[in-house]
MIKE-247894 format. One line per 2 residues: number of its first residue (from 1); their letters; for each residue x, y, z of C-alpha. Coordinates in steps of 0.1 Angstrom, whole numbers, always signed. Layout:
residues N
NUM = a = X Y Z  ...
//
This chain:
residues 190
1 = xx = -1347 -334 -26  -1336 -328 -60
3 = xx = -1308 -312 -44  -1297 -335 -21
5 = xx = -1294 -357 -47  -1275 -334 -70
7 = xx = -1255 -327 -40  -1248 -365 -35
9 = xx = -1241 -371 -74  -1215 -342 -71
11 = xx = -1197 -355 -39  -1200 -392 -61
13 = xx = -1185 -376 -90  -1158 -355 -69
15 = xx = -1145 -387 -53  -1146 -406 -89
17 = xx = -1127 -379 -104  -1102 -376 -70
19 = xx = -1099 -413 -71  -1090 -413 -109
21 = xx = -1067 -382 -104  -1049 -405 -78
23 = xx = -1046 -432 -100  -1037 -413 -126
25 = xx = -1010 -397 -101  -997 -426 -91
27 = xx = -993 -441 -131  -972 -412 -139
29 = xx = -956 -416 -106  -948 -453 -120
31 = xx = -942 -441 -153  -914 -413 -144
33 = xx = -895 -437 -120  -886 -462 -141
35 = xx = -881 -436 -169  -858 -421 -145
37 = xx = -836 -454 -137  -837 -461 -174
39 = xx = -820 -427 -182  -799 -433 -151
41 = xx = -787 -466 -168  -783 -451 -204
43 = xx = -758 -422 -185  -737 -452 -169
45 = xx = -735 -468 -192  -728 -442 -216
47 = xx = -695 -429 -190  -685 -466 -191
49 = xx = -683 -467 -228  -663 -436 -233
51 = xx = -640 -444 -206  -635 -475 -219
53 = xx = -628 -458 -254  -605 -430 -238
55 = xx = -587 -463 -218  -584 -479 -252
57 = xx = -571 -446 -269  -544 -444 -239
59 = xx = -535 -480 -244  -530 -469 -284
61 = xx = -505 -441 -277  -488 -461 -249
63 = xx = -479 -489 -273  -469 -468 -302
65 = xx = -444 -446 -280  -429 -485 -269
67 = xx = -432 -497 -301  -415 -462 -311
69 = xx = -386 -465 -282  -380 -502 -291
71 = xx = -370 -490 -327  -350 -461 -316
73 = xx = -328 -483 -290  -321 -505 -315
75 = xx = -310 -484 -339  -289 -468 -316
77 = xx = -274 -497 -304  -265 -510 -340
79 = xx = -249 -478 -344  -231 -483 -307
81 = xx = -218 -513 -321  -205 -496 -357
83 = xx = -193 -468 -337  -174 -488 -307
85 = xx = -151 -509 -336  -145 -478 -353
87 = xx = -129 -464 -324  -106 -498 -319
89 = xx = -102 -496 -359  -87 -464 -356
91 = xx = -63 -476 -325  -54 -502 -345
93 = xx = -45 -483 -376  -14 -465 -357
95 = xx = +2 -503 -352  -5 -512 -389
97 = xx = +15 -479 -399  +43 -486 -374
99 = xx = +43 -523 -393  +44 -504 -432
101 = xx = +75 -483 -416  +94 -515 -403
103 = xx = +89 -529 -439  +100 -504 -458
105 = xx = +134 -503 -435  +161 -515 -459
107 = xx = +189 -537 -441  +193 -565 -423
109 = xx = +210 -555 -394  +184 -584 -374
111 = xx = +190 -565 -336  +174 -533 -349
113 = xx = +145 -553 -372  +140 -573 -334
115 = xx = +136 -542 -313  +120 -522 -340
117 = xx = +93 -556 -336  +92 -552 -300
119 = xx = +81 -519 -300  +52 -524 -321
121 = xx = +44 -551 -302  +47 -531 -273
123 = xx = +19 -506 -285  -2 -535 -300
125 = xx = -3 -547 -265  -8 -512 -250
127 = xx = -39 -509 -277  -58 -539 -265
129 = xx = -49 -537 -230  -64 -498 -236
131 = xx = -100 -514 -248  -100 -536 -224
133 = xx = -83 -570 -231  -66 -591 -205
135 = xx = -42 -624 -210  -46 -648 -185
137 = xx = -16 -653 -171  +5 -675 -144
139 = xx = -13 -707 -150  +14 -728 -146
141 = xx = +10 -752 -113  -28 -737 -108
143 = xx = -56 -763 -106  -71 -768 -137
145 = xx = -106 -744 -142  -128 -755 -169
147 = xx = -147 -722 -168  -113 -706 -179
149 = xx = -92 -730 -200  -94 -760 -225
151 = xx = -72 -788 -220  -61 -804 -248
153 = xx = -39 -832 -237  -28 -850 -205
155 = xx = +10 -858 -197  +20 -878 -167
157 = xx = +27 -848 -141  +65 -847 -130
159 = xx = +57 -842 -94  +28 -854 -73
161 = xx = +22 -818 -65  +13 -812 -105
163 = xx = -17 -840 -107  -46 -826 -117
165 = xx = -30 -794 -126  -15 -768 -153
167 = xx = +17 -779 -166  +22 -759 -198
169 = xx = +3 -734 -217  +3 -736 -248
171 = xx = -22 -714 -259  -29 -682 -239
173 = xx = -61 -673 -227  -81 -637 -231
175 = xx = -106 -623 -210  -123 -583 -221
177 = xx = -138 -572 -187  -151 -601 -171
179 = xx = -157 -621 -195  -135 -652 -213
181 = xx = -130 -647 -247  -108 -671 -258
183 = xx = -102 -702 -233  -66 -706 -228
185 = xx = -55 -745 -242  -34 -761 -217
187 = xx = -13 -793 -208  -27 -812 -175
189 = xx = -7 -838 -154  -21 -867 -145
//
C-alpha cells in the first residue's frame, strides 16, 4: 500500500509540476510576445525617425542649392544688365566721335556742316534702330490710343473725319520690342 500511495503522490506531484511547467510556459509565452511587439515598435519607430532625419537633411541641401541658384541668377543678371549698356555705350561712342570731328571742322560753308549733321544722324538712327528702338510713326488721322500716346491738348478738328483723332504730333513716340517707352504727345480734334 505504501506503494500505491507513493505511486499516487508521484502521479500528484507529476501533474503539479506539468501543470506549473504549463503555466510557466504560457508566462514566458506572454512575456516574449509583447516583448516581441515592443521591439517591433522600437524598430518602426526607430526607421521613421531616421527617415524623417534623412527627409530633413534632403530638405537642407535642397534649399541651400535654391538658396545658392537664387544668388547666382542674380548676380548674373546684375552683370547682364552692366554688360548689355556697355554694349549700347560702345555703339554709341562711334556717333559721339563723328560729333568731335564735325566740331573741329573749321568753316562755315552751312550745306556741308548740314549734311555732315545728317549723316551722324543717320548712324545715330542706325544705332538705336540696331538695339532695338522703334518710332512710332504715321499717327496723323489715326484714332487716338491711350495705350500708345499722351494727348496733351484738344483743337477743334478741321474736318468731321478728324474728331476724335490725331491731328499733329508733336512729340514722337518710342517703342524697344514691344514695349512703349516713351508715349508719343499728340494734338486731338474735337
Amino acid at each position: 500500500m505504501e506503494e500505491k500511495d507513493n505511486l499516487e503522490k508521484e502521479e500528484i506531484i507529476d501533474e503539479n509540476a506539468s501543470s506549473t511547467a504549463t503555466h510557466e510556459n504560457a508566462s514566458e509565452t506572454e512575456a516574449s510576445g509583447p516583448t516581441d511587439e515592443k521591439e517591433t515598435d522600437l524598430d518602426v519607430e526607430d526607421k521613421l525617425k531616421a527617415e524623417n532625419q534623412e527627409l530633413k537633411d534632403k530638405y537642407l541641401r535642397l534649399y541651400s542649392e535654391f538658396e545658392n541658384y537664387r544668388r547666382r541668377t542674380a548676380k548674373e543678371r546684375l552683370e547682364l544688365i552692366k554688360t548689355a549698356s556697355e554694349d549700347v555705350m560702345l555703339d554709341l561712342i562711334s556717333v559721339v566721335d563723328d560729333f568731335e570731328r564735325a566740331l573741329k571742322v573749321e568753316g562755315s560753308d552751312a550745306q556741308a556742316l548740314m549734311e555732315g549733321n545728317l549723316l551722324i544722324y543717320n548712324k545715330f538712327i542706325k544705332v538705336l534702330e540696331g538695339k532695338g528702338l522703334k518710332p512710332m510713326s504715321e499717327l496723323i488721322g489715326k484714332e487716338f490710343d491711350a495705350e500708345t500716346q499722351e494727348a496733351i491738348t484738344m483743337i477743334a478738328a478741321p474736318s468731321e473725319d478728324l474728331k476724335g483723332k490725331v491731328i499733329d504730333v508733336v512729340e514722337k513716340g518710342y517703342t524697344l520690342g514691344d514695349k512703349v517707352i516713351r508715349y508719343a504727345k499728340v494734338v486731338i480734334g474735337s
